[in-house]
N, C-alpha and C positions, 0 to 999 in steps of 0.2 A: 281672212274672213272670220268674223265672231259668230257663233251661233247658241241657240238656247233652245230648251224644249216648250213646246210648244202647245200647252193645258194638256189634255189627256190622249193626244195625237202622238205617233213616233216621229213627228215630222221634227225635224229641228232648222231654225231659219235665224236670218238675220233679226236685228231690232229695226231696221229700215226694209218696206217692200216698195219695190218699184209700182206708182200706179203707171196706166198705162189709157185713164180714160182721154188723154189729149192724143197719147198716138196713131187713135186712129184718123186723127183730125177734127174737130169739133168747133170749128171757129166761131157758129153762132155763140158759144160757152166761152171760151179761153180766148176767143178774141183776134187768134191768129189761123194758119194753116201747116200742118205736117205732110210734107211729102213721104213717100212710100220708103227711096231712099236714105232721109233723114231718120227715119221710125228705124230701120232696118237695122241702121247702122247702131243706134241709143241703146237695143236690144244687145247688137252684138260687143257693146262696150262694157253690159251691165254683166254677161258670163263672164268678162276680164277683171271685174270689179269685185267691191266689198261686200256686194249683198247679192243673198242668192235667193230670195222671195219674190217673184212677181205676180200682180195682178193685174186680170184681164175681165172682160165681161162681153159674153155675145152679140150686145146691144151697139159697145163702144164702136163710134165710126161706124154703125153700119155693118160691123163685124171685122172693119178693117184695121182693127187696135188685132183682135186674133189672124187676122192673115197676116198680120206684118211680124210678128211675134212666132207665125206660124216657116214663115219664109226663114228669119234669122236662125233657127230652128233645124231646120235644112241645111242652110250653108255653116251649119257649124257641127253638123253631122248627129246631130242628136241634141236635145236635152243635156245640157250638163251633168255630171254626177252631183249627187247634193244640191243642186236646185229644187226648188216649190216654186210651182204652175197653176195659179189659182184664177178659177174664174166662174162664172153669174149664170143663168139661166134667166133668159127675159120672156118677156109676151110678146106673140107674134106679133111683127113690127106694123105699126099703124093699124093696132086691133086691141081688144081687151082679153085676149084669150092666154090667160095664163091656167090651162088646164093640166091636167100631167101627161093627156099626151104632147101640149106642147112643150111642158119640160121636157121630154125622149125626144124629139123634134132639137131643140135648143140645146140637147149636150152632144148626139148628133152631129149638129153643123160644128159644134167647138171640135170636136175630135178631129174634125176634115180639115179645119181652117190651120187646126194648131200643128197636122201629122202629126198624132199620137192617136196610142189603143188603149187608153186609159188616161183617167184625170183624179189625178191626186186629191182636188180641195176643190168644190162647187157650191155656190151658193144662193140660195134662193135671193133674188134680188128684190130691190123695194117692194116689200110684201105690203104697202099701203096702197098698192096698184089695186088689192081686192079687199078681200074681209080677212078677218081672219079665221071666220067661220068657213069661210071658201077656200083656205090656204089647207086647212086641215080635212076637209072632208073626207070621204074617202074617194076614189077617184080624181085626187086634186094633184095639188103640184108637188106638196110634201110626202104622202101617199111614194109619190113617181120616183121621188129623189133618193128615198128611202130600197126601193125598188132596185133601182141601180145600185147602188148602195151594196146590196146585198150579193147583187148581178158580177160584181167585182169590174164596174164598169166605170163607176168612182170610188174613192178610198174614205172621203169623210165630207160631211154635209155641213154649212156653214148659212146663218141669214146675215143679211147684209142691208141696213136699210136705215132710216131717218127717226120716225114716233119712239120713243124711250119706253113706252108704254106696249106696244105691239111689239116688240123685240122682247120685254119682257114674257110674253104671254107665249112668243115660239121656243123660248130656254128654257118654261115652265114644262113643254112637253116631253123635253131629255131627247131629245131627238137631236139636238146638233151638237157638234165640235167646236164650232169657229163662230165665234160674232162680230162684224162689223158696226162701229158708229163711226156715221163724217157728220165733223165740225159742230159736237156737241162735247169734245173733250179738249180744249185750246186754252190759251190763258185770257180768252174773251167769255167762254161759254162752258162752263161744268155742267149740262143737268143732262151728261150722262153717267154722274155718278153713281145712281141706283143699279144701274147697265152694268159698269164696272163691278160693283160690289157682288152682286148675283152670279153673272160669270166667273169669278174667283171662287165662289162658294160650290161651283156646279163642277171647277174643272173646266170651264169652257175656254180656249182661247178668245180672247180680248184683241182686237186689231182697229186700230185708231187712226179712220181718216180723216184727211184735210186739216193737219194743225196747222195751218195758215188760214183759214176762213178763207179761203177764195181768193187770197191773195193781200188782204189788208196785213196782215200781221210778218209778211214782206216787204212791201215797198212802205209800209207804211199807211196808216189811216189818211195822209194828205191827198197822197196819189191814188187809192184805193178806199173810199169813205163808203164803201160795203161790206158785209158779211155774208157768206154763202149765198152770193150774187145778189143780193136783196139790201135794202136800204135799212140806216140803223138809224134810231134814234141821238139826238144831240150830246146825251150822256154819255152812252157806249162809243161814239168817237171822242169824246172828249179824256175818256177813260182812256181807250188807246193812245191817244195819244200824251196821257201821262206814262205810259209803259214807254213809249218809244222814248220819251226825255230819261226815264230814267234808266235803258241799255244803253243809251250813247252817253251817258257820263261815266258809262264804264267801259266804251271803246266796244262793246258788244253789240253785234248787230240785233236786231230786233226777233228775223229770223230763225236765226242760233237758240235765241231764250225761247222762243214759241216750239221748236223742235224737242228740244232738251228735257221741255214742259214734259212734253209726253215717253220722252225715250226711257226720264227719270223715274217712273213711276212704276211699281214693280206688276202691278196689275196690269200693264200694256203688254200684250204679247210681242207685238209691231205697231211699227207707224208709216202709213202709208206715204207715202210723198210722190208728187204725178212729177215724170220723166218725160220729155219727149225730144230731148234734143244730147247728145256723147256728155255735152259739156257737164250736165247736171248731177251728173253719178261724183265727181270731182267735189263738186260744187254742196251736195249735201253731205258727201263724207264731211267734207270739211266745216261745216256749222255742227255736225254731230259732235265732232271732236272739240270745239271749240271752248277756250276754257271761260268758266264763267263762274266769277268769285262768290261763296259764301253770304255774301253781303246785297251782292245784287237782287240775290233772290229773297232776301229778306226786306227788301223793298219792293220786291215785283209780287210775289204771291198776295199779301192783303188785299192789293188793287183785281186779280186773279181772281180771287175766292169770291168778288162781287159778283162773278157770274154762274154763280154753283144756280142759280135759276132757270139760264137762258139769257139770250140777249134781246128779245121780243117783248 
């Protein structure tokens, strides 16, 4: 196992973290179903495996991405040593109540689901749920996070969310550690560049979800002619699908160049990639490693850089 440090946290992690939002089963999203079994098992592969980052969210499944994580957990007698446990605080399900006290509520139920007395890395989840006038107030969810924080009930406070713009304005406050962006750092979509550049400058860890957009930049724009589940315009498939002709004239899957994209980049702390089934931990090692000539890339980035705007 490789690991690095991890912006101004003593955490040190893989360059790959397990997501875990399919394990809790999510089929209206992913399209299929996880058993409890299947989950169980994907967890207890990822201790045997090359990476030791995972992430979770109280939300996933209905909280059942942290029961099943929470079980594997159990029958392996503990947390691994050198493992990182990351996971979300949401708004009470089927409500708008992201208040702070339902943050203390929401890391609460994490600690029971997960058995632990402590959570290393939390993170205010999609903070476009409210304001951002509302995220900060005082008695708000940041407020709470911060609280705990202090409480020695979490170790470091991380946002995690979508608008490039509102993610900017909670790193402006020097309040967090860790930042997530999904599927705004891929070789379809850069405009989380400014995100990037500011977290480097802050010390903030940089964690980079979804370099596959939802699965296109997998199987392919033919089989998948969407972007973070949403429909694309006739350009941006047609763009991928000059990326995919030109990995496969060099025997490189598409995959591999879409992963690499992000592993390469020294501003990445991690790259998220969703897990739910033993096989995958194999299966992304191996596109991580996978070599990919000088040349390729010097054909694949121009096409890349077309989306330093977005793909909308």
């Amino acid at each position: 196992m490789n690991t690095r440090p991890f912006g101004k946290t003593d955490l040190t992690v893989s360059s790959v973290c397990v997501g875990t939002s399919a394990l809790g089963s999510f089929p209206a999203q992913y399209g299929y179903e996880v058993d409890s079994e299947v989950a169980v098992a994907t967890i207890r592969r990822v201790f045997d495996g090359p990476f030791n980052f995972i992430d979770t969210s109280n939300e996933y499944g209905g909280g059942d991405s942290e029961r099943r994580i929470g079980q594997a957990i159990r029958e392996n007698g503990g947390l691994p040593e050198n493992f990182v446990l990351a996971t979300k605080v949401d708004p009470t399900p089927g409500t708008a109540d992201f208040s702070g006290d339902r943050v203390r509520r929401s890391v609460e139920e994490s600690l029971e689901r997960l058995g632990l007395d402590r959570l290393q890395l939390v993170y205010l989840h999609d903070p476009e749920k409210l304001s951002f006038e509302e995220g900060v107030e005082p008695g708000g969810p940041l407020e709470a996070l911060i609280a705990l924080r202090d409480q020695g009930v979490i170790d470091y406070i991380g946002v995690a969310g979508g608008p490039i713009e509102l993610e900017l304005k909670y790193l402006a406050t020097e309040a967090f550690d860790v930042v997530i962006s999904h599927n705004r750092f891929t070789l379809i979509d850069q405009s989380a560049e400014p995100l990037l550049d500011d977290a480097a400058s802050r010390g903030v860890a940089f964690v980079n979800a979804a370099p596959f957009g939802g699965g296109m930049l997998v199987k392919g724009p033919d089989a998948v002619p969407t972007y973070c589940y949403a429909p694309v315009s006739g350009e941006t498939l047609a763009r991928a699908k000059q990326m995919q002709r030109v990995v496969e004239s060099y025997g490189v899957p598409l995959a591999a160049a879409a992963l690499q994209f992000s592993l390469q980049d020294p501003r990445v702390g991690a790259t998220i990639v969703g897990m739910s089934e033993p096989g995958r931990i194999d299966q992304t090692a191996k596109l991580s490693d996978w070599l990919i000539p000088n040349e390729l890339w010097d054909e694949l980035l121009p096409l890349a850089r077309l989306g330093r705007a977005g793909v909308l």
